[in-house]
TIVO-2410 file (N, C-alpha, C; in nm, 3 decimals):
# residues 117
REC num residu      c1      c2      c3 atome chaine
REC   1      X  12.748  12.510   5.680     N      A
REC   1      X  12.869  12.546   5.607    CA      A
REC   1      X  12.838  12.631   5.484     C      A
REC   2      X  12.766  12.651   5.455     N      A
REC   2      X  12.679  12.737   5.329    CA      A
REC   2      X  12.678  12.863   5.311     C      A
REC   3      X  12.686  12.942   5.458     N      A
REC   3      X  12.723  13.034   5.451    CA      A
REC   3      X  12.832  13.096   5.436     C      A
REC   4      X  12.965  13.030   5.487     N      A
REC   4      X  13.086  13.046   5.472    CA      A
REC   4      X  13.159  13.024   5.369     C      A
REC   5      X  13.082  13.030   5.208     N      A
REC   5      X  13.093  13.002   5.085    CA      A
REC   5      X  13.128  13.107   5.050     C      A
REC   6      X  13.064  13.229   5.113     N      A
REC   6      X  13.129  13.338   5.015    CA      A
REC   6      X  13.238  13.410   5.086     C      A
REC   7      X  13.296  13.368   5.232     N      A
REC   7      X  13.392  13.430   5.284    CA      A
REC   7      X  13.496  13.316   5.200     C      A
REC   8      X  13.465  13.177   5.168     N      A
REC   8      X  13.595  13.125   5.122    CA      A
REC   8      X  13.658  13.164   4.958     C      A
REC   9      X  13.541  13.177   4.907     N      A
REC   9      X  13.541  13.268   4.775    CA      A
REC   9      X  13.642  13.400   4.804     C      A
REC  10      X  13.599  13.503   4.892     N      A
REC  10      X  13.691  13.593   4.913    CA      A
REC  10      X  13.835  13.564   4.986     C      A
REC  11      X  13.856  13.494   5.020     N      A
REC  11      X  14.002  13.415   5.100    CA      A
REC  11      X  14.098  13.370   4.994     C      A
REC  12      X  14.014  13.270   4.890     N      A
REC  12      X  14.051  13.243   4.756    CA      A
REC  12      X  14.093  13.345   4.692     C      A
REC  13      X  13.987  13.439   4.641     N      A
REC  13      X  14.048  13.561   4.563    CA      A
REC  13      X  14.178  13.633   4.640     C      A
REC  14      X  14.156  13.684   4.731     N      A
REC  14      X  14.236  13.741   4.818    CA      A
REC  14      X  14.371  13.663   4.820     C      A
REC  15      X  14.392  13.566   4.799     N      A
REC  15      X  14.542  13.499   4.755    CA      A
REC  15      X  14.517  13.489   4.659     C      A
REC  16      X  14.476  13.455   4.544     N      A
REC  16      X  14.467  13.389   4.388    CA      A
REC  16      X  14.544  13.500   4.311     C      A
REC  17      X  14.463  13.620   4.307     N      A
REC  17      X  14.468  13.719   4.260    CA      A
REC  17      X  14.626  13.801   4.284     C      A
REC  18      X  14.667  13.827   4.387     N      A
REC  18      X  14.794  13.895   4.394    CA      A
REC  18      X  14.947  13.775   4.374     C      A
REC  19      X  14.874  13.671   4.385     N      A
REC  19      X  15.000  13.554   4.355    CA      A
REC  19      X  14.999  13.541   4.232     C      A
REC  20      X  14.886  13.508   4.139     N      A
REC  20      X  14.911  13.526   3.997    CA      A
REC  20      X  14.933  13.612   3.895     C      A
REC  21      X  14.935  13.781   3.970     N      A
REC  21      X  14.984  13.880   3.908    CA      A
REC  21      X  15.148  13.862   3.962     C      A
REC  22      X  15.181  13.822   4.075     N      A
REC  22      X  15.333  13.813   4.064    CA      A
REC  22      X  15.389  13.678   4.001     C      A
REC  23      X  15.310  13.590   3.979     N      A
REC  23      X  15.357  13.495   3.891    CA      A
REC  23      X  15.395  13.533   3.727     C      A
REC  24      X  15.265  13.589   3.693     N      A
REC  24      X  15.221  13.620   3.526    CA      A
REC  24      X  15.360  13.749   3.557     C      A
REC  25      X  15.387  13.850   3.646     N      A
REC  25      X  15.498  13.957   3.602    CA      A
REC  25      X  15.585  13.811   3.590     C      A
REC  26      X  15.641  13.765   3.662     N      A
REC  26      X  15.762  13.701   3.641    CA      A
REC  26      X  15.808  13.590   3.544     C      A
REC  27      X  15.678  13.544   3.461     N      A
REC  27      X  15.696  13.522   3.343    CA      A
REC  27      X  15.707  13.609   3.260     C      A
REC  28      X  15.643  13.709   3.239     N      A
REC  28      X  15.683  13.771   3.119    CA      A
REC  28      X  15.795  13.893   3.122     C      A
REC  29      X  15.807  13.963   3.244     N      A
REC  29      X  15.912  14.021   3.245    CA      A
REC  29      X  16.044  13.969   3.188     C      A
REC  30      X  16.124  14.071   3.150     N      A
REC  30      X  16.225  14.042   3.025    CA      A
REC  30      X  16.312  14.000   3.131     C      A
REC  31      X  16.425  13.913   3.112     N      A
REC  31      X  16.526  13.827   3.192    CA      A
REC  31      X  16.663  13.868   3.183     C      A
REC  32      X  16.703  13.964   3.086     N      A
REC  32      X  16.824  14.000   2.988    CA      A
REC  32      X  16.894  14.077   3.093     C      A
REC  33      X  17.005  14.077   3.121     N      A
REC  33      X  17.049  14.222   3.215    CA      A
REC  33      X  17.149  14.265   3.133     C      A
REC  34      X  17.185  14.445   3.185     N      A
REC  34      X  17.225  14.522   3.138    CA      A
REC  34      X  17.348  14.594   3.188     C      A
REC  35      X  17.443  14.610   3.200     N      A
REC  35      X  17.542  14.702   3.278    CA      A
REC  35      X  17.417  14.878   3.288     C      A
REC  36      X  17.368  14.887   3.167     N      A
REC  36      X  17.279  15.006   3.247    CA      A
REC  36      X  17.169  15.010   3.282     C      A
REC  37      X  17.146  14.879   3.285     N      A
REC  37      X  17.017  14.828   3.447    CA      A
REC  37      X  17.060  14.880   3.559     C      A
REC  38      X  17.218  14.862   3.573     N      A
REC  38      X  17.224  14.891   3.748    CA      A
REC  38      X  17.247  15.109   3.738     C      A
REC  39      X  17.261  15.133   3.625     N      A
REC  39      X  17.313  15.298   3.616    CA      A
REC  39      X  17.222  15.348   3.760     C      A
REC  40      X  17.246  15.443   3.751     N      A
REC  40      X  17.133  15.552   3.873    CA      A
REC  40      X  17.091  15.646   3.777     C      A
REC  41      X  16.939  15.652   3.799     N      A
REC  41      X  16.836  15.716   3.695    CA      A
REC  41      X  16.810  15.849   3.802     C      A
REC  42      X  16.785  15.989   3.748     N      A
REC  42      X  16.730  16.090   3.798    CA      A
REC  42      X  16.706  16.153   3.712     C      A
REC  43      X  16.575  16.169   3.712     N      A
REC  43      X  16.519  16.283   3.573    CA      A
REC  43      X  16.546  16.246   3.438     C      A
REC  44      X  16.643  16.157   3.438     N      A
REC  44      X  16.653  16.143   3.263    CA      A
REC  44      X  16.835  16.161   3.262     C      A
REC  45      X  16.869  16.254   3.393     N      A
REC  45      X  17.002  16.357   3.369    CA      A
REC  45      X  17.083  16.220   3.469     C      A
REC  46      X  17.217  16.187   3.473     N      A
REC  46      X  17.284  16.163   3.578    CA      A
REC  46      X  17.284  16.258   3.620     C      A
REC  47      X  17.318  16.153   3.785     N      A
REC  47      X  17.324  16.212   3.922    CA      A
REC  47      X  17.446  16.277   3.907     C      A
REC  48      X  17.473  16.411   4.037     N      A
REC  48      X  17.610  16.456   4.091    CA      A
REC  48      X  17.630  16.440   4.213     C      A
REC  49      X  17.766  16.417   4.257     N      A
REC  49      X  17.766  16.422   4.381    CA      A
REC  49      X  17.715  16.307   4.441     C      A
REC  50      X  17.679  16.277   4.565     N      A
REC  50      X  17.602  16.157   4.625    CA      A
REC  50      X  17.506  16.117   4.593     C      A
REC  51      X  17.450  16.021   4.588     N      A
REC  51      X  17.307  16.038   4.514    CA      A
REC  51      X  17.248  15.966   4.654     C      A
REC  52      X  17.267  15.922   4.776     N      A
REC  52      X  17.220  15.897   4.860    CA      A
REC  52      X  17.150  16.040   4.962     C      A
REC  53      X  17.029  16.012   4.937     N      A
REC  53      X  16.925  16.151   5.004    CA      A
REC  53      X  16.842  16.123   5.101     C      A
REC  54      X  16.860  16.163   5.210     N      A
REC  54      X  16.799  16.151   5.378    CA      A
REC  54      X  16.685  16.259   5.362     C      A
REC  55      X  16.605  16.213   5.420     N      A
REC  55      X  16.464  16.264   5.442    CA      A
REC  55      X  16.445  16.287   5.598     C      A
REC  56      X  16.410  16.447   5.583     N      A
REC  56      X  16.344  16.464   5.749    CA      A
REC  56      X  16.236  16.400   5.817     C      A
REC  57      X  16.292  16.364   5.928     N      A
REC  57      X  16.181  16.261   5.983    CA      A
REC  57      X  16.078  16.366   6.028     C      A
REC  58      X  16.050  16.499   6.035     N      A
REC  58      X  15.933  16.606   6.022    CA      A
REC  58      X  15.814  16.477   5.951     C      A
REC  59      X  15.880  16.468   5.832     N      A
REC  59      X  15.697  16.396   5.753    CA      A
REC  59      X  15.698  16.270   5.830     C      A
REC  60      X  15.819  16.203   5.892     N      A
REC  60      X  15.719  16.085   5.933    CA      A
REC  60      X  15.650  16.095   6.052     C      A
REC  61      X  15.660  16.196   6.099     N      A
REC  61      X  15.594  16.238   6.232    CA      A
REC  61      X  15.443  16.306   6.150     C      A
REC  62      X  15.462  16.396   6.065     N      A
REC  62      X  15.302  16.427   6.035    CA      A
REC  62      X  15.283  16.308   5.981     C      A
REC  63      X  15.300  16.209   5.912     N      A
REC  63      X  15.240  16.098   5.913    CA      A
REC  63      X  15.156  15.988   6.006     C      A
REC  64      X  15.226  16.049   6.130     N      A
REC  64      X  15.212  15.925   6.256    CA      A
REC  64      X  15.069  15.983   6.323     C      A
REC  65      X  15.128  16.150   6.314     N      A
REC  65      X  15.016  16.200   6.366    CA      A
REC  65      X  14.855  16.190   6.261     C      A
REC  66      X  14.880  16.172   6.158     N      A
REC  66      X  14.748  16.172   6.033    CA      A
REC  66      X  14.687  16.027   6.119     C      A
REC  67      X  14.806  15.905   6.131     N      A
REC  67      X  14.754  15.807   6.134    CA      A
REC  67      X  14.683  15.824   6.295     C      A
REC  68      X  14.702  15.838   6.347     N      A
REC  68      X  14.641  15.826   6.494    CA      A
REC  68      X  14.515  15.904   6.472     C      A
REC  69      X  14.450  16.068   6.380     N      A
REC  69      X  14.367  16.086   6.405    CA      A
REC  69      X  14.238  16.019   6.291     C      A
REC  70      X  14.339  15.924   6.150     N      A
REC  70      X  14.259  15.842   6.112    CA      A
REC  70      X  14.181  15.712   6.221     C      A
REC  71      X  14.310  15.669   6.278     N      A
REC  71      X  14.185  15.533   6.370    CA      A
REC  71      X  14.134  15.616   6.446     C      A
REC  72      X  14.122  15.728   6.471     N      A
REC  72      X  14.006  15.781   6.599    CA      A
REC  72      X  13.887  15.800   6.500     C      A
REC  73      X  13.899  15.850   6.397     N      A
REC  73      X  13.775  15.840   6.312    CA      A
REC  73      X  13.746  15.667   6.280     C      A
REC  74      X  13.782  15.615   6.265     N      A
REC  74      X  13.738  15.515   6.238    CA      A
REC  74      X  13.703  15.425   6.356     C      A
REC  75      X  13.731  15.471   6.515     N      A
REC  75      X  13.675  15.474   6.621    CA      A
REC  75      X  13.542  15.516   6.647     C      A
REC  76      X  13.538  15.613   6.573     N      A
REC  76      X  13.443  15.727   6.652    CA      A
REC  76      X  13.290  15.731   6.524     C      A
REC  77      X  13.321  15.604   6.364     N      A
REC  77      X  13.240  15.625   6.328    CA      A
REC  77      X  13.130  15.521   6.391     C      A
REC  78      X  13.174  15.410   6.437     N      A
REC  78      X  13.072  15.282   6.496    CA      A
REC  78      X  13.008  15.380   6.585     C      A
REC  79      X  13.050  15.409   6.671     N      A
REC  79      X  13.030  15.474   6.800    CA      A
REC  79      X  12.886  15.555   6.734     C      A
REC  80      X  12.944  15.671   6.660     N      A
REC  80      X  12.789  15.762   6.596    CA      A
REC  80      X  12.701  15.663   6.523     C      A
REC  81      X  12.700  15.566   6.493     N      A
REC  81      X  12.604  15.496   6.443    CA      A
REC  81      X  12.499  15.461   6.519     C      A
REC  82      X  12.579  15.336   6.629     N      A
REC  82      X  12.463  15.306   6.775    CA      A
REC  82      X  12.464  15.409   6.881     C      A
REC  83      X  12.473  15.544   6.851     N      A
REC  83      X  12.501  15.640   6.961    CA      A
REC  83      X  12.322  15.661   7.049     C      A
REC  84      X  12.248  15.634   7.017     N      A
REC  84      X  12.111  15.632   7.049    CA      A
REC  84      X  12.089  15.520   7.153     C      A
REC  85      X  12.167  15.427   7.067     N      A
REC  85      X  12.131  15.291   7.175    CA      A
REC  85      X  12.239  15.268   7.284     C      A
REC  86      X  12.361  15.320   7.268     N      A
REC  86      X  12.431  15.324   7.382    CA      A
REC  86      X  12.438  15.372   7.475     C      A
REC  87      X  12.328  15.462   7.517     N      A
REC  87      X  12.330  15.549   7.659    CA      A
REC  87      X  12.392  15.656   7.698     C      A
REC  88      X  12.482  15.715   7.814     N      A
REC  88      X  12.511  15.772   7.834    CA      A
REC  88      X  12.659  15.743   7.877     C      A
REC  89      X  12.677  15.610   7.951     N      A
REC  89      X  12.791  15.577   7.937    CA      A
REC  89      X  12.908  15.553   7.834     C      A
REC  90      X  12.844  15.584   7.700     N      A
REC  90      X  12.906  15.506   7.589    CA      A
REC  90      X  12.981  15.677   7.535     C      A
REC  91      X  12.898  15.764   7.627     N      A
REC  91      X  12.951  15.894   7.542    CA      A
REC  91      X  13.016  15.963   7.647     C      A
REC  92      X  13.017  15.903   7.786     N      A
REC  92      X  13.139  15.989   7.866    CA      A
REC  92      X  13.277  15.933   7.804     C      A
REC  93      X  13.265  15.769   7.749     N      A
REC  93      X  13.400  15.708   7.753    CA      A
REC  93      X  13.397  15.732   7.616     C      A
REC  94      X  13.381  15.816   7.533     N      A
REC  94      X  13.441  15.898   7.407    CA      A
REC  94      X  13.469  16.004   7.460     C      A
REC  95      X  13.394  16.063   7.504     N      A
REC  95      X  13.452  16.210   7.543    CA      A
REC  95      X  13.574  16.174   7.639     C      A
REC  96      X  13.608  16.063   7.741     N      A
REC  96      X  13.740  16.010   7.779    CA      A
REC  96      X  13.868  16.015   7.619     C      A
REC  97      X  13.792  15.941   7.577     N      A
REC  97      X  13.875  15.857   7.431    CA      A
REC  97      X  13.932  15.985   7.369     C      A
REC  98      X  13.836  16.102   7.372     N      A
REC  98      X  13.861  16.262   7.263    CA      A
REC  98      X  13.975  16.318   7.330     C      A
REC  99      X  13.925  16.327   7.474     N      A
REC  99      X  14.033  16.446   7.589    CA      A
REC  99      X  14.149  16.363   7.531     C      A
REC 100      X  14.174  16.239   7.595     N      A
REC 100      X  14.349  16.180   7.560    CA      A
REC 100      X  14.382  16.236   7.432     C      A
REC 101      X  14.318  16.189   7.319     N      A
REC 101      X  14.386  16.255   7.209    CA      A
REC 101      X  14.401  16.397   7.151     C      A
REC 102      X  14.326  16.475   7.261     N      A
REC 102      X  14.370  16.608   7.244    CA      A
REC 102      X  14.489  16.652   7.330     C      A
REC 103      X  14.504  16.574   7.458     N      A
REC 103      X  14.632  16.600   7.518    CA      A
REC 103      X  14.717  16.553   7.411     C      A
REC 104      X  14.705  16.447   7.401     N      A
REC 104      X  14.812  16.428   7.321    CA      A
REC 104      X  14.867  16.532   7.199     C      A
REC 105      X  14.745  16.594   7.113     N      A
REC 105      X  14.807  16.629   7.032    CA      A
REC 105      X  14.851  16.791   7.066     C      A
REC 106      X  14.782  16.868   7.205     N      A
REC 106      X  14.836  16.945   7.275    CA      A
REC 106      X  15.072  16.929   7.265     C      A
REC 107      X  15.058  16.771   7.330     N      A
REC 107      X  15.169  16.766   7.380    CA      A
REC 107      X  15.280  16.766   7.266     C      A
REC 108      X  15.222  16.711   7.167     N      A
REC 108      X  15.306  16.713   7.037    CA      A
REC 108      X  15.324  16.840   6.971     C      A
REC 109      X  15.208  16.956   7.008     N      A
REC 109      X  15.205  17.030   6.902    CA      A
REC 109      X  15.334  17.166   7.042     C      A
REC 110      X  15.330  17.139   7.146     N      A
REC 110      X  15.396  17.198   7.224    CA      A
REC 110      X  15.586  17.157   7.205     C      A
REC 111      X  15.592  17.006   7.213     N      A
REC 111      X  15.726  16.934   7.168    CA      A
REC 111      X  15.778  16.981   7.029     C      A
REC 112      X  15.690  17.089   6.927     N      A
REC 112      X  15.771  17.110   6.779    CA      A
REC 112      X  15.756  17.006   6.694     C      A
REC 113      X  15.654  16.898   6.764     N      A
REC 113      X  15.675  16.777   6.631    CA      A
REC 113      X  15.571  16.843   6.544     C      A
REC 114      X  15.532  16.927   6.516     N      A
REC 114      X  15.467  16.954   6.402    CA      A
REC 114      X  15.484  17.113   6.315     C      A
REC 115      X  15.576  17.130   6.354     N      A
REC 115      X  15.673  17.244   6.313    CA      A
REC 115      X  15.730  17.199   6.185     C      A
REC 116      X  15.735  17.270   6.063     N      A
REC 116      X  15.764  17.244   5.938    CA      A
REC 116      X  15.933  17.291   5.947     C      A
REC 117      X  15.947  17.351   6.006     N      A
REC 117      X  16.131  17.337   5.956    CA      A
REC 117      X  16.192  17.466   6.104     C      A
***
């Protein structure tokens, strides 16, 4: 059990730490409310017009796409590490793993999802 001392140490911190910063805000944060607590803030200036503003889903698509070619890197860094000791099989089924995500991003970049406007 000796070893698992310092994963419980980090389990501990890992809750301790973000529960007692939302504890300690919610003590000391001020309690008072305001009729211009609820105002709508922009720049300093009131708003005109609606102040409700829709966002093109364009960025959440370059987002989706960032994220998919982040876990392939983070796929593909284990992989270059033991790449010596894994053989030859270990690098057809990346070069499998690469092709899909180049179709893919073939197919996206053909569909306009990455077209700015």
């Amino acid at each position: 059990m000796y070893e698992f001392n310092g994963i419980a140490i980090f389990f501990i911190l890992g809750l301790g730490l973000p529960i007692s910063a939302l504890i300690g805000s919610h003590i000391l944060s001020p309690k008072k409310s305001s009729p211009q607590k609820y105002l709508t803030y922009e720049c300093g200036l009131d708003t005109r017009g609606e102040t409700w503003v829709q966002f093109k889903i364009c960025y959440f698509l370059y987002a989706l796409v960032f994220l998919v070619f982040d876990v392939e890197t983070i796929f593909l860094y284990p992989w270059a590490v033991t790449f010596k000791q894994l053989g030859t099989f270990a690098f057809v089924e990346m070069f499998i793993f690469i092709a899909i995500l180049i179709i893919g991003f073939v197919y996206a970049w053909k569909e306009g999802a990455l077209e700015w406007f």
